[in-house]
C-alpha positions as CSV (number, residue, x, y, z in Angstrom):
1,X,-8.6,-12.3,-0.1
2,X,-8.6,-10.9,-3.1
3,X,-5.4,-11.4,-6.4
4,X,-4.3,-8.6,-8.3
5,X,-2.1,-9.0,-11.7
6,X,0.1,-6.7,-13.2
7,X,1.3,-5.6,-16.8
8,X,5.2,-6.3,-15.4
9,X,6.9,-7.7,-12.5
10,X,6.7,-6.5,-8.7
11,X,10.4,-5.4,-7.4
12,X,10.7,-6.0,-3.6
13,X,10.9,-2.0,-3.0
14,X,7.5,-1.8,-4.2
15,X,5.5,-3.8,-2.4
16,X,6.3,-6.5,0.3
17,X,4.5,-8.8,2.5
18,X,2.8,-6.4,5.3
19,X,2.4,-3.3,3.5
20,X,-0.5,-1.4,4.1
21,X,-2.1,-0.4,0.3
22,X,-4.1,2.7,-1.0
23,X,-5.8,2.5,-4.6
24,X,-6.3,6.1,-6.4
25,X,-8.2,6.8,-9.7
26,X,-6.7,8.6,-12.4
27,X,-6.8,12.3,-10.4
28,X,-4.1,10.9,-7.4
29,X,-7.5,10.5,-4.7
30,X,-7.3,8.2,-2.8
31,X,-10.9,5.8,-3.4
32,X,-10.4,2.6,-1.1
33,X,-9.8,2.3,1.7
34,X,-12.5,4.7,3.1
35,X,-12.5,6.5,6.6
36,X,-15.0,3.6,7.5
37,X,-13.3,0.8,6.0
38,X,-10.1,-2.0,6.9
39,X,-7.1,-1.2,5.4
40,X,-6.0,-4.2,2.8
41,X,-2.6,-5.5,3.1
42,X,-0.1,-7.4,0.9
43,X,-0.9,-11.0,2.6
44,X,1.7,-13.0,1.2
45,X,5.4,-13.0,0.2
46,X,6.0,-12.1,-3.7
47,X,8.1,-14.2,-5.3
48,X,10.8,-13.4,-7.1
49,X,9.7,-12.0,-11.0
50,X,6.2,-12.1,-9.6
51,X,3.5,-10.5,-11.4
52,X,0.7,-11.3,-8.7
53,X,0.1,-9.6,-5.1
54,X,-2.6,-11.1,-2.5
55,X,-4.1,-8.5,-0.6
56,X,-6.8,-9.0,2.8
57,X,-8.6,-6.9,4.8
58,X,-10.5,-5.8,1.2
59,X,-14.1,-5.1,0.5
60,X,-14.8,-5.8,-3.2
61,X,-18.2,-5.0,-3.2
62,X,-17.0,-1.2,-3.7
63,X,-15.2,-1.8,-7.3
64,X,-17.8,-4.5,-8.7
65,X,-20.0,-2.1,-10.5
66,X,-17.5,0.5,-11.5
67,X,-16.2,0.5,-14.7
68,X,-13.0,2.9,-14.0
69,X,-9.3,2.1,-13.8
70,X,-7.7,2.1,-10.5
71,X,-4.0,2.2,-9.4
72,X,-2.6,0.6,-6.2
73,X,0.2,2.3,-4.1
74,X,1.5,1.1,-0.7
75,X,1.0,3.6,2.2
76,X,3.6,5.4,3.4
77,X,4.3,4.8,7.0
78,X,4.8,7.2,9.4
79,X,6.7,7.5,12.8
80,X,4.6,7.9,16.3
81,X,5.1,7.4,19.8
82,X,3.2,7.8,22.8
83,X,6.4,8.1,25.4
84,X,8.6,10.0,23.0
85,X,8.5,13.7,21.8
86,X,9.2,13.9,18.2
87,X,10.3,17.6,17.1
88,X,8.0,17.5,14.2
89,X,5.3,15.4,16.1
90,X,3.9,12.1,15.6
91,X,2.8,11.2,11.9
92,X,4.9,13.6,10.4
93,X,8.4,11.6,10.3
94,X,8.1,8.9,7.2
95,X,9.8,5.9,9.1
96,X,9.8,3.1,6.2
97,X,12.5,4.1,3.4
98,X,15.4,2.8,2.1
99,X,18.7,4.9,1.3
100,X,20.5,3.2,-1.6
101,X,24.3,2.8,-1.5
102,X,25.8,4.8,-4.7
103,X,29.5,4.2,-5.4
């Protein structure tokens, strides 16, 4: 388990319990997690005006000797199926987004 903090609060449609994470360095690549390691995940509800997220499934052995700066971003997910034909394919659909009512 491991506790990150941030400069400013966590809104809900950033992260929430479940989500899969990715952390990039400063170029956008995506450094952890590896095609040989678990994916961490947001392990616990964030509370309102939170500054604090819980993640598991997260090897810290792989940031304890670097000194670089590191962002966190919650992986997009992606629409599959095994029984339905999608026209695009599988993995190519995001399936996890929210349309905001505007009035």
């Amino acid at each position: 388990m491991l506790t990150l903090n941030y400069f400013s609060q966590i809104d809900r449609s950033q992260l929430k319990k479940g989500d899969l994470v990715e952390f990039i360095d400063l170029t956008g690549s995506i450094v952890y997690p590896t095609a040989t390691s678990s994916e961490p995940y947001v392990s616990s509800e964030i509370a309102a005006g939170s500054k604090t997220v819980e993640l598991a499934n997260f090897d810290n052995s792989v940031f304890v000797s670097s000194p670089d700066t590191y962002s966190i971003r919650r992986k997009i997910n992606k629409a599959s199926s095994t029984s339905v034909n999608f026209k695009y394919g599988n993995e190519k659909i995001i399936s996890d987004i929210q349309n905001p009512i505007c009035g």
